[in-house]
C-alpha angles and dihedrals in degrees: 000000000000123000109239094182107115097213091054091047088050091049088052102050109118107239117174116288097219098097094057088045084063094053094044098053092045087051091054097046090045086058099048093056087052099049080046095058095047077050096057103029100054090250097141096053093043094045096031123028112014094057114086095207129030126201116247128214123229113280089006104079098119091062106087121157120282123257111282087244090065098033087075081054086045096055103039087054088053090061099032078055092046094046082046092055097044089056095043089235122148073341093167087054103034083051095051091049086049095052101049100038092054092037081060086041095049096039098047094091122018085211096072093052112141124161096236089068095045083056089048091057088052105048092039082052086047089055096056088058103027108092080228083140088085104087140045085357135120080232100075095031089057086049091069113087101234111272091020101131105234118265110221089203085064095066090062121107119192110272082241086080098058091040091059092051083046097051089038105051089039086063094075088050101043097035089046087050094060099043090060085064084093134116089244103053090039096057091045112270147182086339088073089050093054096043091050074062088073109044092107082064109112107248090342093063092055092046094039097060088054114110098212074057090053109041075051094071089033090051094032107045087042085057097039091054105047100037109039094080090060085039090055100056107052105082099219094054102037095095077059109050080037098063090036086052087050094042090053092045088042090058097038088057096051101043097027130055109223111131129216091355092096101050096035097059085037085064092035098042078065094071077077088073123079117297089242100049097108090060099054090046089065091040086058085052094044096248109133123234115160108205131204119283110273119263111191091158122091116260127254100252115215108193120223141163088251097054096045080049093062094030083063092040088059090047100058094040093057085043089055096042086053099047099040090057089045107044099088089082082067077074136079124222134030100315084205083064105038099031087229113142089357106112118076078023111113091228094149130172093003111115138042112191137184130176151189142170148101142275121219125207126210124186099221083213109048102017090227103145130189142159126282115221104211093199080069094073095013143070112229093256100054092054094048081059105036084056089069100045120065092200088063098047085055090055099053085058092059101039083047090055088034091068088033091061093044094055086060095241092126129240127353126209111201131194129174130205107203121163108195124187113200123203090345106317131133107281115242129162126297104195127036108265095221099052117110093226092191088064100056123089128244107242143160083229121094117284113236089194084073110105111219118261091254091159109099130209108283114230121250091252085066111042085055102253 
């Protein structure tokens, strides 16, 4: 039977794969620079193999990092699977292995959580499913029975592909965006706090302490955000929301240290061009790259068990990407206070935390209490970051009265004493201090152990500005 819905006739016209091949290769190459770096730098062996107890994240606490004897294997097949996807060959599995192989990586210790990684997790996983092997790939080379003349119709996707990247790489905009409608952003900070960093920087540092400078990051990253998808997608207007998106990933990469995360959404904001564009980029430079016949019109729509399957399977991934970013405001309270709500988010660049306090140990039997040094279960760097998140904290407790109760010495109360400032502020205490945090459960409600954020914004004055 044939589809007569407009929209699903619209999501099923073939429109030219090249731009997704784009997409597709930088992704790959883009991968293979950051598994080089962990590489080089000693990552693996610092995030993987030298800490005693990793941070889980809910639902996810069965995925802890491989052996170091397999993370060498881990990480070869990451980049066997990234050089796989940048040549289009065996691109389906290669992108499944991928996928796999840097969700286990991502999800091992809650500590080392960035957004960029979380982006990375979703588009590996849309490649596994997104038909981008059709174009500049062996694939499809190796498709083609030897001596067959290429069909240009052969090298089309469903709109519906390029509308899912499209949708996929807009939600860090638009969800940043929204999470910058906070007190916090709106008064300058932390982004005042960050560029008063830079102020021994020759020329920079003078123009960076200025606060027209930095109302023009607040006013200008919360616009961006929240206008260059629009902007995107009209197509008058789409060279312009184009060169502001390159001139705010531009600057980010100079002032700020973040990584991949620049070049990586400058490729990507490119699926946002038309599908064909790639193609008319090497005919400019005489390259020839002859792309598939135009179909404005809508496509004939058979329906099938297997096409409302992955209709449905698109559905339910736009709705999860919508709620994930929007269920902080379940929650009471400042998510950049209490961390719920806060992870798969897109809250980038909102908070700046430091912390300090104590734990204190009670045997229940004998009422003999002590400290906990943390540095005796956690890297440094782990502590630096538990100290901000209260659901960390809450599962060193219970890691602390976990090993308690194993060496057969009983049960273990554990407290904890952590003052927190955020974006400035005075520190005070994040969690109730008389609370037996071993004994409280790890849930996705609201946690009732959580102090309220009371410290207000200090005044410029005050911060020194």
């Amino acid at each position: 039977m044939r589809s007569t819905s407009p929209l699903l006739r619209a999501l099923h016209r073939p429109v030219d794969a090249a731009s997704l091949a784009f997409v597709r290769v930088v992704f790959g190459c883009v991968m293979l620079v950051e598994i080089s770096r962990y590489w080089s730098h000693g990552w693996i062996r610092e995030y993987f193999v030298e800490p005693k107890f990793f941070f889980s994240y809910p639902l996810f606490g069965w995925v802890r990092p491989l052996p170091a004897a397999w993370l060498t294997v881990q990480f070869d097949l990451l980049a066997l699977a990234a050089m796989c996807i940048v040549l289009g060959l065996f691109t389906r599995i290669a992108a499944a292995v991928f996928a796999v192989l840097f969700a286990w990586w991502f999800l091992s210790d809650q500590t080392n959580y960035l957004n960029h990684f979380y982006l990375i997790t979703l588009v590996s996983f849309l490649f596994v499913f997104v038909p981008t092997e059709r174009a500049f790939s062996l694939d499809a080379r190796f498709r083609r029975p030897p001596g067959t003349p290429r069909s240009p119709a052969a090298e089309t996707v469903p709109a519906w592909a390029v509308w899912i990247f499209r949708f996929q790489i807009g939600a860090p905009y638009f969800f940043g965006g929204i999470a910058k409608l906070n007190p916090d952003w709106i008064a300058g900070e932390p982004m005042r706090m960050w560029l008063r960093d830079m102020k021994s920087v020759p020329l920079l540092g003078a123009v960076c302490t200025q606060e027209w400078c930095v109302y023009g990051f607040v006013v200008g990253g919360l616009l961006l955000d929240l206008l260059v998808v629009p902007g995107l997608l009209w197509k008058r207007t789409r060279p312009f929301a184009f060169a502001a998106a390159l001139l705010f990933h531009g600057t980010n990469a100079i002032i700020f240290s973040i990584g991949i995360f620049p070049w990586l959404m400058i490729a990507a904001t490119t699926i946002f061009f038309e599908p064909d564009w790639p193609r008319r980029v090497l005919a400019l430079l005489g390259v020839r790259a002859q792309g598939p016949p135009r179909a404005d019109a809508p496509a004939t729509v058979e329906r099938s068990p297997a096409r409302s399957l992955a209709m449905a399977g698109l559905a339910a991934w736009i709705a999860l990407q919508i709620g994930l970013p929007l269920r902080h405001f379940l929650y009471p309270g400042y998510a950049s206070w209490t961390e719920e709500g806060h992870l798969y988010s897109w809250h980038m660049k909102l908070r700046d935390k430091t912390g300090y306090g104590d734990f204190i140990a009670r045997d229940a039997a004998s009422g003999a209490s002590w400290k906990i040094d943390p540095r005796d279960y956690l890297e440094k760097r782990q502590e630096r970051e538990m100290y901000g998140h209260p659901d960390e904290i809450l599962q060193f407790a219970h890691h602390v009265a976990d090993e308690y109760a194993k060496a057969g010495k009983g049960r273990l109360e554990v407290r904890a004493r952590i003052f927190v400032s955020l974006n400035g502020r005075k520190p005070q205490l994040i969690v109730d201090p008389d609370v037996d945090l071993a004994a409280q459960p790890r849930s996705l409600g609201r946690w009732p152990w959580i102090l309220p954020l009371a410290e207000p914004l200090q005044s410029r004055a005050n911060r020194g500005t």
